[in-house]
C-alpha positions as a Markdown table, in Angstrom:
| # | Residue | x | y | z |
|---|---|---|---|---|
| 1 | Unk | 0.0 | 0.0 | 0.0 |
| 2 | Unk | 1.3 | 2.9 | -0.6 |
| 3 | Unk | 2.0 | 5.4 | 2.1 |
| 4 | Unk | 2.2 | 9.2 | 2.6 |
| 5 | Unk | 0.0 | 12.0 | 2.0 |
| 6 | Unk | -0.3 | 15.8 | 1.4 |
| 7 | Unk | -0.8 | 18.2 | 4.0 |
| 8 | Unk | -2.3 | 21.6 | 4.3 |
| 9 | Unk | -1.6 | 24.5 | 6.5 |
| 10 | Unk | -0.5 | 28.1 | 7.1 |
| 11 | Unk | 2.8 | 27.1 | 5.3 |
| 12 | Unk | 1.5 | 25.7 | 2.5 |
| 13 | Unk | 1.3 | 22.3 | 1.1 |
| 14 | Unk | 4.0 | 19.7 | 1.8 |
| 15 | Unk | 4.4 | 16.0 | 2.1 |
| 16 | Unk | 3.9 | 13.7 | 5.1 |
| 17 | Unk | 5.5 | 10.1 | 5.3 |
| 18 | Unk | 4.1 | 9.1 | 8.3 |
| 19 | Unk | 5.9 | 5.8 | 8.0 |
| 20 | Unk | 2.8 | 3.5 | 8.3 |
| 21 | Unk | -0.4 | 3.3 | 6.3 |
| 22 | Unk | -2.3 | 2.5 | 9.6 |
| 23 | Unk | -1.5 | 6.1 | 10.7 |
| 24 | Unk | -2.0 | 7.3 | 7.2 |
| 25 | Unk | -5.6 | 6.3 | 8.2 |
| 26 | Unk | -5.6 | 7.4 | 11.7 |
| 27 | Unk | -4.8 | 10.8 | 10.2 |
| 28 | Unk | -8.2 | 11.4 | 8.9 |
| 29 | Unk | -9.2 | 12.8 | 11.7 |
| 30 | Unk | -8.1 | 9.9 | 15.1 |
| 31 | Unk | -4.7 | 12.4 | 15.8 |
| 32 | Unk | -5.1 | 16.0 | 17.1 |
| 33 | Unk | -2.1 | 17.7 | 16.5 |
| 34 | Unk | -0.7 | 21.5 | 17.1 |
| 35 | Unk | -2.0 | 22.8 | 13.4 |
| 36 | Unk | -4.8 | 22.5 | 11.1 |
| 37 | Unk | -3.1 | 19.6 | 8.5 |
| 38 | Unk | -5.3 | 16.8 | 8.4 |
| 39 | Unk | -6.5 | 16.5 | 4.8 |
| 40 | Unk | -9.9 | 14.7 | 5.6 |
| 41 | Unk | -12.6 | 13.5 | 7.9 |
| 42 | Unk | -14.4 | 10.6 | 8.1 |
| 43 | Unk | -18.0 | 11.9 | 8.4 |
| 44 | Unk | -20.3 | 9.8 | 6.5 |
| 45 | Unk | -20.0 | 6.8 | 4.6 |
| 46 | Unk | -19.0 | 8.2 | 1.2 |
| 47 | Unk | -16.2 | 9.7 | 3.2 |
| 48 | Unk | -15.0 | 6.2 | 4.0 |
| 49 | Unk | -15.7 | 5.1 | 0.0 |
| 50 | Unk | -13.5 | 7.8 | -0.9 |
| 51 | Unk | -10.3 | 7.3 | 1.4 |
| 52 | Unk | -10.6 | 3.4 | 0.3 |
| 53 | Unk | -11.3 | 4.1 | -3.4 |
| 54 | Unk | -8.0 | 6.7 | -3.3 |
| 55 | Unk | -5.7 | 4.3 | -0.7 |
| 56 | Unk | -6.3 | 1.0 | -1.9 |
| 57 | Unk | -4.9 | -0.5 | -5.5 |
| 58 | Unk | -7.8 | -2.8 | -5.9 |
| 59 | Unk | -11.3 | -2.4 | -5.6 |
| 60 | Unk | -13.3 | -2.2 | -2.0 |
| 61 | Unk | -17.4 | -1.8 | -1.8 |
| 62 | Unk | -19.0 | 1.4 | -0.6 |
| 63 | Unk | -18.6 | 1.6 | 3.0 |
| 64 | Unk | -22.2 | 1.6 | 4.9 |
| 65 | Unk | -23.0 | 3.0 | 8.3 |
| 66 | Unk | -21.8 | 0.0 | 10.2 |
| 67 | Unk | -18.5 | 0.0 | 8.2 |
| 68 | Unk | -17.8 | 4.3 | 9.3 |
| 69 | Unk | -18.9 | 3.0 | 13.0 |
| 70 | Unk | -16.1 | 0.1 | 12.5 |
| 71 | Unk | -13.8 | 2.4 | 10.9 |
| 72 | Unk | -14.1 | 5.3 | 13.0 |
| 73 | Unk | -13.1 | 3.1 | 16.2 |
| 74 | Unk | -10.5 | 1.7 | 14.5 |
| 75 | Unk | -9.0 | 4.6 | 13.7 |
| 76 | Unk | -9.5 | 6.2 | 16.7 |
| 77 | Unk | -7.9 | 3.1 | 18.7 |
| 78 | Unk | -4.9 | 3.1 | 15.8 |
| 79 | Unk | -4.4 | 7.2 | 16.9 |
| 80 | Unk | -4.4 | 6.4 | 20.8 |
| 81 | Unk | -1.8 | 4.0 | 20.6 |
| 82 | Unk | 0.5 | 6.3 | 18.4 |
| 83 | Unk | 0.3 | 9.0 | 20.9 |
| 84 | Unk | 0.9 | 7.1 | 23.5 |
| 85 | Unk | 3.9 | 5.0 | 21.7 |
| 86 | Unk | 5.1 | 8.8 | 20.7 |
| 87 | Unk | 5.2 | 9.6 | 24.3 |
| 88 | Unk | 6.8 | 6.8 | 25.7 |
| 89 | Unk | 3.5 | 5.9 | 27.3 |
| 90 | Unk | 2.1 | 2.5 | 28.1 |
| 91 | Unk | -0.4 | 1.9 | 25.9 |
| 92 | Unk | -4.1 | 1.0 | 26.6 |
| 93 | Unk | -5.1 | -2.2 | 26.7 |
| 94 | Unk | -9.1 | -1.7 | 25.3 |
| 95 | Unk | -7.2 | 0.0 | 22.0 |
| 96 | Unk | -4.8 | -2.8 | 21.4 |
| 97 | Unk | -7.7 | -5.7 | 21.8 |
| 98 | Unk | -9.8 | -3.0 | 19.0 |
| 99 | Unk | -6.4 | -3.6 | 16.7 |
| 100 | Unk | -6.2 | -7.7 | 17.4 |
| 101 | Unk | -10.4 | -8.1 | 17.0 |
| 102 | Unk | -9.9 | -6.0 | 13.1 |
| 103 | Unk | -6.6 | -7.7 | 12.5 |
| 104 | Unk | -7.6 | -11.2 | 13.6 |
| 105 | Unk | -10.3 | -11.3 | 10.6 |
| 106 | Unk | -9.8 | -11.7 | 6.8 |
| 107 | Unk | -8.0 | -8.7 | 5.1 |
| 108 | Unk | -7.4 | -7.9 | 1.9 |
| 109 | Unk | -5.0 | -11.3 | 0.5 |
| 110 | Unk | -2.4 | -10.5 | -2.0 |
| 111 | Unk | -2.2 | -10.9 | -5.4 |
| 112 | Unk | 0.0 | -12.0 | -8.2 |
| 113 | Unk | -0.2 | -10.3 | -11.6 |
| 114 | Unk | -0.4 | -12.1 | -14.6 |
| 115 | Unk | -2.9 | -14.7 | -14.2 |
| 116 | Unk | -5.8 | -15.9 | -16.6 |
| 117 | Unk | -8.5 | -16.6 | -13.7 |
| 118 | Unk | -9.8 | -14.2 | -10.9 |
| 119 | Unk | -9.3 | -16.2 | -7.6 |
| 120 | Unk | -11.4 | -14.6 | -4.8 |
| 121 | Unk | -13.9 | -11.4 | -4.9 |
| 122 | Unk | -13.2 | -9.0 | -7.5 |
| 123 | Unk | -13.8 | -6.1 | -5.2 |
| 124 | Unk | -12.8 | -6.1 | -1.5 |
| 125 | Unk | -15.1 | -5.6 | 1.4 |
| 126 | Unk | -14.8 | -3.1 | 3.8 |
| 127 | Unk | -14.2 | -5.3 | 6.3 |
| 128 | Unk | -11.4 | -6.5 | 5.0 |
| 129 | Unk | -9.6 | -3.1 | 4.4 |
| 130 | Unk | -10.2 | -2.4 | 7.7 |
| 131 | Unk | -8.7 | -5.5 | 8.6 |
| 132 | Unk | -5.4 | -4.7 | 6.1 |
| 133 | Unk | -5.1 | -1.7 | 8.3 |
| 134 | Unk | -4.9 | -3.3 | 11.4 |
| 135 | Unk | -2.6 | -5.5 | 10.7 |
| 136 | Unk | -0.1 | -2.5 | 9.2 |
| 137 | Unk | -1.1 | -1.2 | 12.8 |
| 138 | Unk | 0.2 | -4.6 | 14.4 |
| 139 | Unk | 3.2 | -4.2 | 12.3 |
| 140 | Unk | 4.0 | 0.1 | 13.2 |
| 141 | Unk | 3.1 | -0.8 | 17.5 |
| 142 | Unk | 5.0 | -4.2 | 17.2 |
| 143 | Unk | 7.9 | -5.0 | 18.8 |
| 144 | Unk | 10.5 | -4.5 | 15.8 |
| 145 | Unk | 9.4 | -0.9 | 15.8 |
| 146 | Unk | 9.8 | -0.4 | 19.8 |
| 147 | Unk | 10.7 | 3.3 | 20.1 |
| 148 | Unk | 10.7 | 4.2 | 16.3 |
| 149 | Unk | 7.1 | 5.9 | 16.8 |
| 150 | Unk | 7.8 | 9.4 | 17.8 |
| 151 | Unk | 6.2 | 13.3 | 18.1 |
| 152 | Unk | 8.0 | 15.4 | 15.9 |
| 153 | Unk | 10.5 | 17.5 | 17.0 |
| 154 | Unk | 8.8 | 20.5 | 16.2 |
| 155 | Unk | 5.5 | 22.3 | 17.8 |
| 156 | Unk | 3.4 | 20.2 | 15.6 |
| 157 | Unk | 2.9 | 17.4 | 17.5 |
| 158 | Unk | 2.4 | 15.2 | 14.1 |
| 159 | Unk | 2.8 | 11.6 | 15.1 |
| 160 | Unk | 4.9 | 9.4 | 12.5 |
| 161 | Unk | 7.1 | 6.0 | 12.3 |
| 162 | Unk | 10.8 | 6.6 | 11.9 |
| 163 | Unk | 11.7 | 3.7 | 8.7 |
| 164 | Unk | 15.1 | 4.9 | 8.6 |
| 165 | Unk | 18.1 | 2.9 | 8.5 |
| 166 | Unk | 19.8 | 5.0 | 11.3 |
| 167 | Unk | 16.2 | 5.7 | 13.2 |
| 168 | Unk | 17.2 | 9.3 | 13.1 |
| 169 | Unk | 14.2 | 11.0 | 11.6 |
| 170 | Unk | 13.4 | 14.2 | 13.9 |
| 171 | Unk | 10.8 | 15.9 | 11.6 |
| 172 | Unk | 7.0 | 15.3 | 10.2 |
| 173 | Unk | 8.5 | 16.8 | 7.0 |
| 174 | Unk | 11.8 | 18.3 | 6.1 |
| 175 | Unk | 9.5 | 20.4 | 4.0 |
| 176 | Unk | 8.0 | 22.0 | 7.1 |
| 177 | Unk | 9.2 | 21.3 | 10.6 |
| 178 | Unk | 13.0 | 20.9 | 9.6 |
| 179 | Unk | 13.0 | 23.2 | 7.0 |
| 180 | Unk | 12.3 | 25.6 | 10.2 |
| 181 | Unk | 14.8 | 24.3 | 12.5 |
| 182 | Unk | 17.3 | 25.0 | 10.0 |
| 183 | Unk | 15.8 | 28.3 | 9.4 |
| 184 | Unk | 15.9 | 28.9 | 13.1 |
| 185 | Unk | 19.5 | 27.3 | 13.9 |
| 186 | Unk | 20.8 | 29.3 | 10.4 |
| 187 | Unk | 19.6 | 32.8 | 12.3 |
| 188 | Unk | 20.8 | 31.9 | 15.3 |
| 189 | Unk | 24.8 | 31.2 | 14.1 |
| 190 | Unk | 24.3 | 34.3 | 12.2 |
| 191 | Unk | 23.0 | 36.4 | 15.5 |
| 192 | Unk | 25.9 | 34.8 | 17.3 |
| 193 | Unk | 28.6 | 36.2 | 14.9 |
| 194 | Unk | 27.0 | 39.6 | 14.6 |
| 195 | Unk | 27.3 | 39.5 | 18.3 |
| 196 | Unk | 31.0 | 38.6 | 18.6 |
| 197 | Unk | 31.7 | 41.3 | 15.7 |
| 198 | Unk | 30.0 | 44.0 | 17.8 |
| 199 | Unk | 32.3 | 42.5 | 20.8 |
């Protein structure tokens, strides 16, 4: 799946890898954070359609009532446990049985190219997308990743998953948080010298 999405706010638009398609989703609308960025809501089924239609490569059925309920508590469950993995906090254990009930039923089963017969539905349920992205969310709060969820170094407060080699990712976006740091650190080595000049 692919993962990553545009971003909106008083700096313009840039782009945020959060690292994990579970918090891809848990970004439309699960994670508060310092600014206005979150490109979309879920409020209504169609809302749900459209992130599916736009996130996944294959078909999934329009989304009903039951499936925004589903989805919604999901993603709100997938948003609790980043903040509190981002904080070094121990997470809750109602939002990680919400991940292990989604993940523990059928997702969304890969497929080879190139075949002459269609094995399976042709289009996906919602159910199983849902379960897709709780098993990405299994993957991102798992073990392997222990302490590679963090809060940007910034004032944004945007939750991502470090994928780096070195796990030394500091920003939401180089585009925006550390483009501002640099700004920031740049001025201050320039006040300093001014400074010493004057001296």
């Amino acid at each position: 799946m692919p993962v990553g999405q545009w971003f909106t706010d008083d700096s313009g638009r840039w782009w945020f890898d959060s690292g994990s398609f579970a918090l891809d989703f848990a970004y439309t609308g699960g994670i508060p954070v310092a600014v206005a960025v979150a490109p979309a809501r879920l409020n209504s089924p169609d809302d749900l359609t459209a992130w599916m239609r736009d996130r996944f490569p294959m078909p999934v059925a329009p989304a009903r009532s039951r499936d925004l309920f589903d989805a919604t508590s999901l993603r709100d469950a997938i948003a609790r446990l980043a903040l509190a993995a981002g904080r070094g906090e121990t997470p809750a254990t109602a939002d990680i049985d919400i991940v292990n009930l989604y993940a523990a039923t059928p997702d969304i089963p890969p497929t080879l190219d190139g075949g002459s017969r269609q094995a399976g539905r042709s289009v996906q349920t919602v159910g199983q997308a849902l379960s897709t992205i709780a098993r990405d969310a299994v993957d991102c709060f798992g073990e392997s990743n222990h302490g590679r969820v963090r809060i940007c170094a910034g004032d944004c407060g945007i939750v991502y998953l470090d994928t780096s080699r070195a796990a030394s990712r500091r920003w939401c976006s180089m585009q925006r948080c550390g483009n501002r740091a640099k700004v920031r650190a740049h001025r201050a080595r320039k006040s300093g010298k001014v400074a010493l000049s004057a001296a």
